[in-house]
N, C-alpha and C positions, 0 to 999 in steps of 0.2 A: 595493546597492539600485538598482533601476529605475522612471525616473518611469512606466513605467508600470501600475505596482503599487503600490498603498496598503497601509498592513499593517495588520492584523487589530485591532480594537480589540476591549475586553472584550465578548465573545459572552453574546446573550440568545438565548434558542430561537428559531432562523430561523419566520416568517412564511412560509417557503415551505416546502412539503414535500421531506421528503430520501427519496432511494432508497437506502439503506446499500448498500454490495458490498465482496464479503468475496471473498478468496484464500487462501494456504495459507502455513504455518510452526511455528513451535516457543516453549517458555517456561517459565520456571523461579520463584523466588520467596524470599523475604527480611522485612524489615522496614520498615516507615515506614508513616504512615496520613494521605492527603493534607490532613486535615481539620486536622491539629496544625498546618502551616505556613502563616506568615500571608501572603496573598498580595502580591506586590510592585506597583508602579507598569509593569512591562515589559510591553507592548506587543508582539502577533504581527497578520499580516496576516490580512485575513478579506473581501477584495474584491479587486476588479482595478479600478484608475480607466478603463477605454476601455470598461467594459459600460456599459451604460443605468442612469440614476441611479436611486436604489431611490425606489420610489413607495409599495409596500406593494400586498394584494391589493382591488381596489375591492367585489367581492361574491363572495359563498359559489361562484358558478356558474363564476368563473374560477378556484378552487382547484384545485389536482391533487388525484389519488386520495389516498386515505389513506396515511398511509407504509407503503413494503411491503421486507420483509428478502428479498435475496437473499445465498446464504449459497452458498460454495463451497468445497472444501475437496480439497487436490491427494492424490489415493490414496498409501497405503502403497508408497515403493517398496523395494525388499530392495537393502541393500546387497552383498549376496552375489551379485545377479544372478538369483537364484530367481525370485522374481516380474515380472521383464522380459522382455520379448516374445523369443521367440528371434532375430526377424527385426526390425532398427529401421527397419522401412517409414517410409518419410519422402512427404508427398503433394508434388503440382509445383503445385495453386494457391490459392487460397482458402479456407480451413474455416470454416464455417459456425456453429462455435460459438463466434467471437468474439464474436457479436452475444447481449447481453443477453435475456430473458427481456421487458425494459422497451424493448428497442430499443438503437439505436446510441448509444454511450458513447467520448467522447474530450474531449479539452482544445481548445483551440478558440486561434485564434491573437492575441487578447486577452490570453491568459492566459499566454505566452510570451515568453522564456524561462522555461522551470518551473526552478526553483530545488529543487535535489535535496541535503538535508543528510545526511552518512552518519556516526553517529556513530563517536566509537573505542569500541564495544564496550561504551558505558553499558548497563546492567542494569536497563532499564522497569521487569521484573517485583518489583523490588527494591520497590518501593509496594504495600503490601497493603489492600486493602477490609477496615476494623476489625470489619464485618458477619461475613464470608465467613471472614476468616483465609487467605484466600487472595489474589496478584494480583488486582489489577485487570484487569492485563493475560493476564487466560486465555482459551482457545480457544469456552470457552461465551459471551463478552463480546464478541466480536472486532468486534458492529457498534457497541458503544460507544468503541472504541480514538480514534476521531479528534477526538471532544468530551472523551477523558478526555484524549489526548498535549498539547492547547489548554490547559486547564487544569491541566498539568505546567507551560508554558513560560511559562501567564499567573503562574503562583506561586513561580518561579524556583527549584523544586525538580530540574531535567535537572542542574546542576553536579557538584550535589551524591551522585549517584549513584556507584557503583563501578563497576568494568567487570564482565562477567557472565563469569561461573567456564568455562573451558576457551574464551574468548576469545582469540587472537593476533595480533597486528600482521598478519601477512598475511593474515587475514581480511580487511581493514576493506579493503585492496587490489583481494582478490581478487572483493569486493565491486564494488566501484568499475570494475573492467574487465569485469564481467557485464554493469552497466546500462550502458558505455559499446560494447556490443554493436548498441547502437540510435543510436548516434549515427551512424550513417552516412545516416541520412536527413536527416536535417539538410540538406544538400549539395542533396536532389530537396524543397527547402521545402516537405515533410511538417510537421513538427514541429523543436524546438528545445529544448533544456535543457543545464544547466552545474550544477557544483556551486557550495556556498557553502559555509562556513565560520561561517555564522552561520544556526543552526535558528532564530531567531524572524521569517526572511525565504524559507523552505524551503514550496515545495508539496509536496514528497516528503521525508518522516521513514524513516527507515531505522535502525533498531536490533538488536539480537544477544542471543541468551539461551540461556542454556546448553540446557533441556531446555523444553518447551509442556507445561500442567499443564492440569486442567479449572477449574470453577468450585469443587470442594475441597479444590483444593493436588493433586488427582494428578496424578506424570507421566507423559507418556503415553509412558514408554521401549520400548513396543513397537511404536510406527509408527518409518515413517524418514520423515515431512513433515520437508521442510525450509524452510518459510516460509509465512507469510503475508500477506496484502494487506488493507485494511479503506479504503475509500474511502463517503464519501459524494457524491451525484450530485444534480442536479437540475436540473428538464425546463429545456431550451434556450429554448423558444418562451415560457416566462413570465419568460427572466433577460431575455429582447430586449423583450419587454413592460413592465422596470420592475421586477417584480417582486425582493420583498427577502431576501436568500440570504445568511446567514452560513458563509465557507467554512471548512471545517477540513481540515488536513493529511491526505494521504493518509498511510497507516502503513503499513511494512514490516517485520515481524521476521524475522530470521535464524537460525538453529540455528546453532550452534556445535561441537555434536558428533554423535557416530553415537551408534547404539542402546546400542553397549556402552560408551558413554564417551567413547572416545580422539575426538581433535580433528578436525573434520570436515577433508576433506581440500580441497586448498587447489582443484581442479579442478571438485569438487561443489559449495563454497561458490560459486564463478564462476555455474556453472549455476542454480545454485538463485537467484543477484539475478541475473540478465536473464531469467530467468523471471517473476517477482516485476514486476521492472519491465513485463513485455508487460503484466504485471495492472492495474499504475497506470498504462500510457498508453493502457488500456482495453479490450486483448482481454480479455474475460470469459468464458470457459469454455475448456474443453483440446481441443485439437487431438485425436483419435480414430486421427491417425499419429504411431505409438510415436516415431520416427524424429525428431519436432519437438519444438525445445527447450518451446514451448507444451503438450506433452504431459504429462501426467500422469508419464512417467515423464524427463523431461528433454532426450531425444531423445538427440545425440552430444552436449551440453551448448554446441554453438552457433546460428544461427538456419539453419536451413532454407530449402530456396527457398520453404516455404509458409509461413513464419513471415512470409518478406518479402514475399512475395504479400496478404498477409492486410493486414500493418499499412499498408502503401501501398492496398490497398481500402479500409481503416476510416477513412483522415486525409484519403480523398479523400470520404467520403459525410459526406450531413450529419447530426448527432449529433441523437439523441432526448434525451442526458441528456448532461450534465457534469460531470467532478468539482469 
């Protein structure tokens, strides 16, 4: 724990408006219905102590826009190689679809070290909506992931999970050395992050799931996404104003297997979480050169010079929104 970070108390719907943003992954499903378990006394973070102390909005005219969903979701790639470019054109500077829809999105140096928990292989999806009969945690939901994963950790229901079906120890690894693909900026005081060992202190949730279903329990066994991102944001200029922001985890799911099954391989699992990760430290949309790992199709599954051209642009400008 870091004094400079407070952790999360029980969250009531933020007074400030959120930008949801959404990445790409996979999810499968089981039993439990979060409503049966009674919630405990634990405690997650949901501020940072060095921003400006929450004041609340003063009138209607400094509100932001209404809430608006952006929603992104990383194309089908063939593990066969069919549907990949025959050439992995890789660009030399900056692409231009990092930048948000809503404007520039990253974490700001208040909020650092980001605290990244990578589960072993717990099974999110294992909680079902008693409505739906399906996860919570499905692909049609993905902007509600970060208020539902809060309310896993306020309820002290993550223990008690199993790990998720075609899961293996070298995943959770090969996990672990994707997102430490970005650690080398660290060194050019860009950004900063480490792991924990303790998700109720975590700005980056990371979890694993055998297969991504919809919102009626289907699986979507015929794409090959390999993950998704679900982050909520919100505008920079009213958190320095006071304004009051309850923050929730960004979420990461991971696939665990191919289309037919067999366990995803330990090179594509890499690729697939430092991708993921470019998404939670806020490039938002896919590089358009096959070639970058930021690309829709993963690129050579390491960063590119435009991957590192881009996120050293992005930690140098100043952000429209935060997660």
């Amino acid at each position: 724990m870091f004094s400079l970070k407070a952790k999360y108390s029980n969250p009531k719907r933020s007074s400030l408006t959120t930008l949801v943003v959404l990445a790409t992954v996979a999810c499968l499903a089981l039993t439990v219905a979060l409503a049966t378990i009674a919630p405990t006394q634990a405690q997650f973070k949901n501020r940072y102590t060095n921003l400006p102390p929450v004041t609340g909005f003063g009138s209607a005219s400094t509100r932001p826009q209404q809430q608006q969903q952006i929603i992104r979701q990383n194309a089908p790639i063939s593990t066969g190689g069919a549907k990949r470019p025959a050439a992995m054109q890789t660009g030399t500077g900056v692409y231009p679809e990092f930048k948000s829809a809503h404007g520039v999105i990253r974490w700001i140096p208040d909020q650092m070290p980001l605290h990244v928990w990578v589960s072993n292989g717990l099974a999110i999806d294992q909680i079902l909506d008693p409505q739906l009969g399906a996860p919570y945690v499905n692909v049609d939901a993905v902007n509600t992931w970060p208020d539902f994963i809060a309310t896993v950790l306020q309820n002290g229901q993550l223990q008690s999970l199993p790990q998720a079906e075609g899961f293996i120890p070298q995943h959770r690894q090969a996990a672990i050395e994707g997102i430490n693909y970005w650690k080398r900026f660290e060194k050019e005081g860009l950004l900063s992050f480490e792991f924990t060992d303790d998700p109720m202190e975590a700005d980056i949730h990371v979890f694993f799931v055998h297969h991504f279903v919809n919102k009626l329990g289907l699986g979507l066994f015929a794409s090959d996404i390999r993950g998704y991102t679900s982050k909520n944001c919100f505008p920079y200029q009213a958190i320095l104003q006071g304004k009051k922001a309850n923050f929730r985890p960004v979420v990461v799911l991971l696939r665990c297997t191919e289309k037919q099954g067999q366990s995803m391989p330990i090179e594509k699992m890499r690729a697939a979480a430092g991708h993921e990760m470019g998404h939670a430290l806020g490039i938002d949309g896919h590089s358009k050169n096959p070639g970058d790992l930021m690309s829709m199709y993963y690129g050579n599954g390491v960063l590119s010079a435009s991957d590192i051209a881009t996120i050293r642009y992005l930690y140098k400008s100043t952000p429209d929104l935060i997660p």
